[in-house]
C-alpha beads as a LAMMPS data file, in Angstrom:
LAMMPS data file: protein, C-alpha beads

119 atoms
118 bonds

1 atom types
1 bond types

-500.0 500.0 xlo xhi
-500.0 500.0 ylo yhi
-500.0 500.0 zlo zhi

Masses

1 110.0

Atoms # bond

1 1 1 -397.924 213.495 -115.173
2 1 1 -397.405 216.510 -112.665
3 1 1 -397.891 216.866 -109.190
4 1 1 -400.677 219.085 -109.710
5 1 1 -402.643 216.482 -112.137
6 1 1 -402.895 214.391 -109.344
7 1 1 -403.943 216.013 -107.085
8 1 1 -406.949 217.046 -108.733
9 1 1 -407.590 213.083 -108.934
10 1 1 -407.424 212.438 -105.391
11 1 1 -411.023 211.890 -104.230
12 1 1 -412.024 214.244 -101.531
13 1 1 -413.306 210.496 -99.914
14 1 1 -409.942 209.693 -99.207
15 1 1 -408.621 212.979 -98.161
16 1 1 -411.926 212.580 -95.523
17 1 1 -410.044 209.228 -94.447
18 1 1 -406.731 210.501 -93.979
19 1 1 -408.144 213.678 -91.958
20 1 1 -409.943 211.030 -89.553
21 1 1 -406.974 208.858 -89.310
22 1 1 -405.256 211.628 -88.324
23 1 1 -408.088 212.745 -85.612
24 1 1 -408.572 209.060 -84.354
25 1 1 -404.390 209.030 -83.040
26 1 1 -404.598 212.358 -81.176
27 1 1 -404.642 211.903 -77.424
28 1 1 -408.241 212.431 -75.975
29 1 1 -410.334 211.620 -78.576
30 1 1 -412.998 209.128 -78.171
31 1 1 -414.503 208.904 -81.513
32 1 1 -415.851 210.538 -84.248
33 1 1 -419.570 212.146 -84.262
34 1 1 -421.463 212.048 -87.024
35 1 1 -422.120 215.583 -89.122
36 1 1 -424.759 217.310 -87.897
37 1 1 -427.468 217.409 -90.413
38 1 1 -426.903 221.573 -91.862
39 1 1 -424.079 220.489 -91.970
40 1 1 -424.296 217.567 -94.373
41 1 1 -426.901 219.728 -96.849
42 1 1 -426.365 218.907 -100.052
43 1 1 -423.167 216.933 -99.676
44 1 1 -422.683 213.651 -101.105
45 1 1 -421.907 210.864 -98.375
46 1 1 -417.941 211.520 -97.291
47 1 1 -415.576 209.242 -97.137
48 1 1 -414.975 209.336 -93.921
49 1 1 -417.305 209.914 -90.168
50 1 1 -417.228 213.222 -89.177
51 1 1 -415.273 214.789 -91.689
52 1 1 -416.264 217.564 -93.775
53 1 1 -413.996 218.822 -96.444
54 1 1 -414.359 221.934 -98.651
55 1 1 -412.175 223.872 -101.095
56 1 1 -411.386 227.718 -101.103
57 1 1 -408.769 230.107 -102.687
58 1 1 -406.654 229.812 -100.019
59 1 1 -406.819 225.698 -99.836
60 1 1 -408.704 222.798 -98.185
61 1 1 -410.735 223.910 -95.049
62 1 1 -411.276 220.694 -93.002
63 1 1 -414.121 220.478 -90.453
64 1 1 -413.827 217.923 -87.985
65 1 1 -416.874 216.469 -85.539
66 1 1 -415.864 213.985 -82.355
67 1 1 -416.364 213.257 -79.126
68 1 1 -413.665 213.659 -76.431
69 1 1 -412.410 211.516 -73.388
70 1 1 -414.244 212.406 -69.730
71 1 1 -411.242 214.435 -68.235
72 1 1 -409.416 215.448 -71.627
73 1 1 -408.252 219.057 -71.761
74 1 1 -410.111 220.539 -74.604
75 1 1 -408.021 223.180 -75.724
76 1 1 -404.722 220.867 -75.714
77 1 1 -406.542 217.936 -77.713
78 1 1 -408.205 220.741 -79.819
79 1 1 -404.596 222.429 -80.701
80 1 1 -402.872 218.697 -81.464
81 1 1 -405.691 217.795 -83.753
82 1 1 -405.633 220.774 -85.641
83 1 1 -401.422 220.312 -86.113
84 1 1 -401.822 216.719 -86.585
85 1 1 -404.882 216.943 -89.065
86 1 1 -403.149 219.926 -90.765
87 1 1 -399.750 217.954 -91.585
88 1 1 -401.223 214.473 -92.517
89 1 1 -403.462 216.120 -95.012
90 1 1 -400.705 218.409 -96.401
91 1 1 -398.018 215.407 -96.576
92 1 1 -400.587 213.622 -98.135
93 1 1 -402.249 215.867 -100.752
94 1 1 -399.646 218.128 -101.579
95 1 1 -402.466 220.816 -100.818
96 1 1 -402.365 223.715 -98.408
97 1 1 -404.437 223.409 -95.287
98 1 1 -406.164 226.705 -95.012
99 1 1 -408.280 225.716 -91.641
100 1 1 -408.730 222.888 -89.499
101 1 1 -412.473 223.685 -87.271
102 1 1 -412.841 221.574 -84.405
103 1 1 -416.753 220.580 -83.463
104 1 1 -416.648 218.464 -79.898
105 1 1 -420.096 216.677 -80.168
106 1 1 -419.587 215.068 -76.509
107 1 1 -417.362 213.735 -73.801
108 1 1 -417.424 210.199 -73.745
109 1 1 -417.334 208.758 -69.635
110 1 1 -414.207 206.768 -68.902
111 1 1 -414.939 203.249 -67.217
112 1 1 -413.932 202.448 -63.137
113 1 1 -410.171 202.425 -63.921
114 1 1 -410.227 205.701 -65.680
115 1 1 -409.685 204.140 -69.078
116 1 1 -411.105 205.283 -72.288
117 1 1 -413.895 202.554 -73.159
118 1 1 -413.576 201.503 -76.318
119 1 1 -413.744 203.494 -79.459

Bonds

1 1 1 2
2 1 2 3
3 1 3 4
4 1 4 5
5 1 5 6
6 1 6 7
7 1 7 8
8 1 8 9
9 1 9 10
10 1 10 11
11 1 11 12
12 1 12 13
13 1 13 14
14 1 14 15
15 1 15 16
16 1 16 17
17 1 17 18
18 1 18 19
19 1 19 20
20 1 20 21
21 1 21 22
22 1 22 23
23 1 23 24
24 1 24 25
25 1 25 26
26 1 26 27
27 1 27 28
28 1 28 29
29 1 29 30
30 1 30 31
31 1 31 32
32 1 32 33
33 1 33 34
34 1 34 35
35 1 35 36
36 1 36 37
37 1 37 38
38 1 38 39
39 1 39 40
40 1 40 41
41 1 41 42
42 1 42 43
43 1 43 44
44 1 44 45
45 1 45 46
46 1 46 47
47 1 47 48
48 1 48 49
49 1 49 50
50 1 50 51
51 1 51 52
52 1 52 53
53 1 53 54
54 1 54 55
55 1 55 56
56 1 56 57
57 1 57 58
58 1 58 59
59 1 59 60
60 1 60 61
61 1 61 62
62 1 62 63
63 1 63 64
64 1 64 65
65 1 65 66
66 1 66 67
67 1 67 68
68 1 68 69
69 1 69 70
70 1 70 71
71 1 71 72
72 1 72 73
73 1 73 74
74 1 74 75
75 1 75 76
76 1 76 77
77 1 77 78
78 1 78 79
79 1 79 80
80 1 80 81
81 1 81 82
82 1 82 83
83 1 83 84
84 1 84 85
85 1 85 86
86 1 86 87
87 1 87 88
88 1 88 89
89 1 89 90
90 1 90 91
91 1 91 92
92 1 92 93
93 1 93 94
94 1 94 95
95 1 95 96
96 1 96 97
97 1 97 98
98 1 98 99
99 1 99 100
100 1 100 101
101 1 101 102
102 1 102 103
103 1 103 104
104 1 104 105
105 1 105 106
106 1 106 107
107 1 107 108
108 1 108 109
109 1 109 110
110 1 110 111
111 1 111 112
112 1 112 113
113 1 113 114
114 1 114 115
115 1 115 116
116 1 116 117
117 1 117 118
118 1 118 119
């Protein structure tokens, strides 16, 4: 069996799960946010919260939906999810990563010490 074979087995459900893995270590994330409803027409339920997968000619496009950390700079946490979500899925599947889209949903407050509550 060939690399390629098996990749076409790979559920998308667990390439959702290994994209939010990926999403749920970054620094400054809070959680995940569910999909907004256009953008869940027609899908089957994914594998994973907040993680919308689709295929083009030039390889998986990855939309991601979460809620960030009161005080969390945005376009840092945006950049290291995008790298971090690009190379998991890539290791993983064997599959180019054409985009990564980042969707921030919310900030998420911080409690009196200025920790992140809990995910």
């Amino acid at each position: 069996m060939d690399d390629h074979s098996l990749q076409e087995k790979m559920p998308p459900e667990i390439v959702s799960i290994c994209a939010m893995n990926a999403v749920l270590h970054t620094d400054g994330v809070s959680e995940m946010a569910p999909l907004p409803a256009m953008a869940s027409l027609g899908k089957d339920k994914d594998g994973a919260k907040g993680v919308r997968i689709s295929e083009s000619k030039k390889g998986l496009e990855i939309d991601v939906y979460l809620n960030v950390a009161f005080g969390t700079k945005i376009p840092d946490t945006a950049w290291n999810i995008q790298e971090n979500v690009k190379h998991r899925v890539e290791d993983f599947t064997n599959r180019k990563v054409s985009q990564v889209n980042i969707h921030i949903m919310g900030v998420s407050p911080k409690d009196a010490k200025g920790n992140e509550q809990d995910r």
